[in-house]
N, C-alpha and C positions, 0 to 999 in steps of 0.2 A: 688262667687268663684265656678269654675267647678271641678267635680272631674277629677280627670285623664284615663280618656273616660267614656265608657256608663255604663249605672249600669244593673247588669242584676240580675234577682231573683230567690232566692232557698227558702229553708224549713231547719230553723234549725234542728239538730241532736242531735249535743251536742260541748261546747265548751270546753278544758282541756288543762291542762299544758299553761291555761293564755294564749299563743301566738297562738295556733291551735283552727280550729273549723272544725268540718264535717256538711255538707249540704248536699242537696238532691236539684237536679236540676228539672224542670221540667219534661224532659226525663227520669227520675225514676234515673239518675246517680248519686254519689255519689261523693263529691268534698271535700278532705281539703285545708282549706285555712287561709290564715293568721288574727288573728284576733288583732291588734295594739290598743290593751287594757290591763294596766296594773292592773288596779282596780280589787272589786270583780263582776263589772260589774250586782251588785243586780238587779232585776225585768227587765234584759236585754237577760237573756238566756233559754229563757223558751223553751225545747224541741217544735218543729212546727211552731214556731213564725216566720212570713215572712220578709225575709233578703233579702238587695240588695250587690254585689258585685262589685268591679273590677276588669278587668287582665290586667296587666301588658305585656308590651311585650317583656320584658329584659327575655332574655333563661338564663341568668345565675341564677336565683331563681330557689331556691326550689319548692315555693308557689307560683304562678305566680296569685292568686286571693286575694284579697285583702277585707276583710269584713269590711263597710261602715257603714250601717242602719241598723238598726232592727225597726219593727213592733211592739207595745207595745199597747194592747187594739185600738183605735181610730186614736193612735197618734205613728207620725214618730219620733226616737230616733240615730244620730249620737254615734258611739258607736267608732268612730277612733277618739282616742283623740289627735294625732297629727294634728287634723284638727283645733283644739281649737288656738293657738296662731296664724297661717294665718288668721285665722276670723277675731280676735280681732283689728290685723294689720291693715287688709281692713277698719275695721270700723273705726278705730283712723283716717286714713288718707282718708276716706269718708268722716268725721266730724260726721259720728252718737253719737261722744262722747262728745255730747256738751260741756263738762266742758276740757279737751282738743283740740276742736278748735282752731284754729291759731298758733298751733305747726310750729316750725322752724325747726326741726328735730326728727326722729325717729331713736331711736338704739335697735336693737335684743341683745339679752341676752347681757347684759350692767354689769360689775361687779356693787356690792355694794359698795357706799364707806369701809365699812369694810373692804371689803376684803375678805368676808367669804362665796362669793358665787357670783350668776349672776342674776338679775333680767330679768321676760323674757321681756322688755323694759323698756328703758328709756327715758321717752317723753320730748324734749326741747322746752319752751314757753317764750313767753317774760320776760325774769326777773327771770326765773325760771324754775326748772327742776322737775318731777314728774317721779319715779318708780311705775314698774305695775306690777303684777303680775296676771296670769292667770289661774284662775282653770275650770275644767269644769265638768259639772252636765250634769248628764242622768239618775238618780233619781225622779222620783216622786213618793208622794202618790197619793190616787182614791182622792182628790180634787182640786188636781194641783197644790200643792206645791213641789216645786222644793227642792234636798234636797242634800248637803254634806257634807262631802264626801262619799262614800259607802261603804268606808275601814278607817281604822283607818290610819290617813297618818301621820308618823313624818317628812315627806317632807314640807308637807304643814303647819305642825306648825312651825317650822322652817324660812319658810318665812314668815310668821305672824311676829315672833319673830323678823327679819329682819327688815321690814316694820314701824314693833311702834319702832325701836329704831330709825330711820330713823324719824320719825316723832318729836320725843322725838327732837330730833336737830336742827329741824326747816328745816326739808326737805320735799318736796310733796310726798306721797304715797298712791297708789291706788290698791283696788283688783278688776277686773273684771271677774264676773263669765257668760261661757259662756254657756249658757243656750241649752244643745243639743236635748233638749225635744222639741218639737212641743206644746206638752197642757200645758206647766209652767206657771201659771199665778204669781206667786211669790215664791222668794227661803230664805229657812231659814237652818240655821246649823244642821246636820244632830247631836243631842245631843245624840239620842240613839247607835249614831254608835261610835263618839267619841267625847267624851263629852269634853275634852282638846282642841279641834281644836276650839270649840264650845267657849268655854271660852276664848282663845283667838283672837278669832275674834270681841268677845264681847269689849275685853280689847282694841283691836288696834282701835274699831272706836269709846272710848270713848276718845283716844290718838289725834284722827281726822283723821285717816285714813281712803280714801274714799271705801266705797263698792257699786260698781255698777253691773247691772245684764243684760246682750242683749239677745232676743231670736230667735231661727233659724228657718228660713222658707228653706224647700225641695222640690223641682222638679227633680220627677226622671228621667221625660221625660229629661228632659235638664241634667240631669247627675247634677246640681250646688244645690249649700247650701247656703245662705247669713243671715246675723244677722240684723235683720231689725226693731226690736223694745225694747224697756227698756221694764224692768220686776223690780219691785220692791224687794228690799230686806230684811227682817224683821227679826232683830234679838231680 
């Protein structure tokens, strides 16, 4: 997947008020720009940390730069998490997701049978239909486990909740988490940040709810990001 043109590189500042971040351009100049991260973005905003951007070329924004990646010790980190469900798309209908091959259909935010909300797919296979849900990780620690969520989400328990009652029914349900770390070698529930999300994700995949894990490979040259390998999941 490409980003929406070239990436170009600053020096963090500082990130605030969630959707803003100030950079420092090569040129010594001074750039806010929009940063499409809702999370607390933990071990993502360290003052100096090398950032790549885009702009936009719609005059009617505010913020006409758009922050992308961050720099994290060794490893590259996707920090736009509107990137996370186009991935996941690409690789469902790439077949990276072995166990949904030979899908018949794909649908974007698909209600739940309940009624109580939208999954961000719902994959149709032969004989049967599977909901997904998508989260995504830019968390790690120093041995490369991947780790969420970074914030305590009652979003994300919420569709857990979803998901096993969905199961409980005899419906297909799946979580993929998409891996925006570069060095993840495995991802586990983040229990010290919220131990509930932790617990039920515990609950949903002893319901059989599946948990899968893709991780992302970046070229900045090329501006593109694509998810090109499983990362195991241990809960």
């Amino acid at each position: 997947m490409n980003y929406p043109g070239a990436l170009s590189e600053a020096r963090l500042i500082r990130r605030y008020k969630r959707f803003l971040a100030d950079v420092r351009t090569p040129d010594g100049g001074v750039l806010t720009i929009h940063c499409p991260n809702t999370g607390s973005m933990l071990n993502c905003r360290e003052p100096e940390s090398r950032v790549w951007y885009t702009t936009s070329a719609d005059v009617r924004r505010k913020y006409p730069q758009t922050w992308q990646i961050v720099e994290v010790g060794r490893h590259l980190v996707g920090i736009n998490t509107g990137m996370a469900n186009p991935l996941v798309g690409e690789a469902i209908e790439s077949g990276l997701v072995e166990s949904l091959a030979g899908f018949t259909a794909v649908r974007r935010e698909a209600a739940y049978e309940s009624g109580g909300g939208r999954a961000d797919f719902l994959v149709s296979l032969s004989g049967e239909q599977c909901y997904v849900e998508v989260k995504n990780v830019s968390l790690a620690d120093a041995d490369g486990t991947g780790l969420f969520p970074d914030a305590v989400t009652e979003r994300g328990q919420r569709h857990l909740r979803e998901l096993t009652a969905l199961r409980r029914s005899g419906v297909r349900a799946m979580v993929i988490f998409c891996v925006a770390h570069d060095g993840v070698k495995c991802v586990r529930p983040a229990d010290a940040i919220d131990p509930r999300f932790g617990e039920l994700l515990r609950e949903a995949a002893l319901e059989g709810v599946e948990l899968l894990a893709y991780g992302a490979t970046y070229d900045i040259a090329e501006a593109s990001v694509v998810l090109d390998r499983q990362v195991p999941v241990l809960i």
